[in-house]
N, C-alpha and C positions, 0 to 999 in steps of 0.2 A: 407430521409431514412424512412423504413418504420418499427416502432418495436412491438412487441409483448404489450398484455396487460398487460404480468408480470413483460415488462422490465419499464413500465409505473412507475410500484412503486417503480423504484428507483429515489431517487432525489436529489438538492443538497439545503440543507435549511443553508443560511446562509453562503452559503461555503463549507460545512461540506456536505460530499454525503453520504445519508440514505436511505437506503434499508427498505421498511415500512415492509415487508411480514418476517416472524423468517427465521433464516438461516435455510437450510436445508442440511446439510452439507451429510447427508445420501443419499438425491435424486440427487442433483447437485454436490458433491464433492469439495473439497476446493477451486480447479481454477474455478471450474462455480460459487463460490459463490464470488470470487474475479470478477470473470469477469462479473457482474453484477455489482460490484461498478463502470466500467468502462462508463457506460450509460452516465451520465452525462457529461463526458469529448469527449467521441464522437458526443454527442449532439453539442458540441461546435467546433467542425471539427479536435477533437486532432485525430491524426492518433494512434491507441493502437496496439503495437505487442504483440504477446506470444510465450514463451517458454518455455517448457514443459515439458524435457524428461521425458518419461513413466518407470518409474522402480519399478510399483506397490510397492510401502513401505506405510503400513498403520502407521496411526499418529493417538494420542489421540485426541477426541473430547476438553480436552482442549488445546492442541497443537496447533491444527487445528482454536479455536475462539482467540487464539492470535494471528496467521499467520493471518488470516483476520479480526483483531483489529486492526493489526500492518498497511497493507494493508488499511486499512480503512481510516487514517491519511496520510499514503503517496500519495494516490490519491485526499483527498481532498485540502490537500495541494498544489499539482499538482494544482490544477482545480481553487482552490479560488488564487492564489499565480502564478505559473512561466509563464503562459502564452504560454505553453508549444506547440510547433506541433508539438511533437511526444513523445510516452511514452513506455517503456518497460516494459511488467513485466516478472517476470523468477522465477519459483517456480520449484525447482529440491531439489533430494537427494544428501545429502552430507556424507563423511565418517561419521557415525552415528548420525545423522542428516537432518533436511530438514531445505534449504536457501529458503528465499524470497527474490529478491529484483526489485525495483522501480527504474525508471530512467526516466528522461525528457531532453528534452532541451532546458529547459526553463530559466528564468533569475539568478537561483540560489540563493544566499546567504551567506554569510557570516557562514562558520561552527562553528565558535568560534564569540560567541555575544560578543560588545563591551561592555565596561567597566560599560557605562550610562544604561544598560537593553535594549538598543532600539531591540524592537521586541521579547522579550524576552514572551508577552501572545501569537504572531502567534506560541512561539517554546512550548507552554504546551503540545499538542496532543505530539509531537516526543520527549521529558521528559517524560512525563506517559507510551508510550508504552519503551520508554527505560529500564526504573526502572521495569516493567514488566517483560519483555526479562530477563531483567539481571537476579530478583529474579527465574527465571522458568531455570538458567544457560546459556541460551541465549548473544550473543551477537549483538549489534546495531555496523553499521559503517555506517557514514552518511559523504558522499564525497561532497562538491558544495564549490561555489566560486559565483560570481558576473559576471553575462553573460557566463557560462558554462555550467547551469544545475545542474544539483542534483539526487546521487545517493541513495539511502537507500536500504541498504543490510544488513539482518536479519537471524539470524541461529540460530536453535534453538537443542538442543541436543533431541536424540530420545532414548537414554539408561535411 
């Protein structure tokens, strides 16, 4: 596949897929700048849908860098973690609000860690942006099991 030089600088260090270039949420708008963290997982032959619907609602620029903080963790997750061939993302308006969410089909997880911590440092990125969301009135729901995949689905209020 043949990609541009600006999708060049996105990459995944570590796991973690980092976009070197500042966001520009102005030129690109929130799903091109979502869809840019996507590089590294198509590199890897993940198949990425999108969906979209168009209902022009403008969002805060800080709205907007939590939707794609939030984003930012659920794809790296995706990428370092499920092993996923195939990924969804869905960023639409909701009754006063805009949802984000992520899906793979990949190996899943366990949504409730057991009692010993195991895995409990892969879950800090989806803890931090949780506690985020929440504090901004948002909510996090994060669906997965073991061999189903995993969902994360993010909503965040716009009043």
């Amino acid at each position: 596949m043949n990609y541009s030089p600006a999708l060049e600088e996105v990459v995944a260090v570590g796991g973690v897929i980092t976009d070197r270039k500042p966001v520009d949420f102005h030129r690109l708008g929130l799903a091109g700048c979502i869809d840019r963290l996507t590089v590294p997982l198509r590199r890897q032959g993940t198949c990425v849908h999108w969906e979209t619907p168009h209902h022009g609602v403008e969002i805060s620029s800080g709205c907007a860098s939590l939707l794609y903080q939030s984003a930012q963790v659920a794809l790296s997750n995706t990428f370092k973690h499920a092993h996923a061939t195939d990924v969804t993302v869905r960023l639409a308006a909701v009754f006063h609000g805009i949802r984000l969410m992520v899906a793979d089909n990949g190996t899943g997880f366990e949504a409730v860690p057991r009692a010993t911590g195991e895995g409990e440092a892969d879950r800090l990125g989806l803890k931090t942006i949780s506690q985020a969301v929440e504090e901004a009135g948002g909510t996090v729901n994060i669906t997965s099991a073991p061999g189903t995949g995993t969902a994360i689905t993010i909503t965040i209020p716009l009043d």
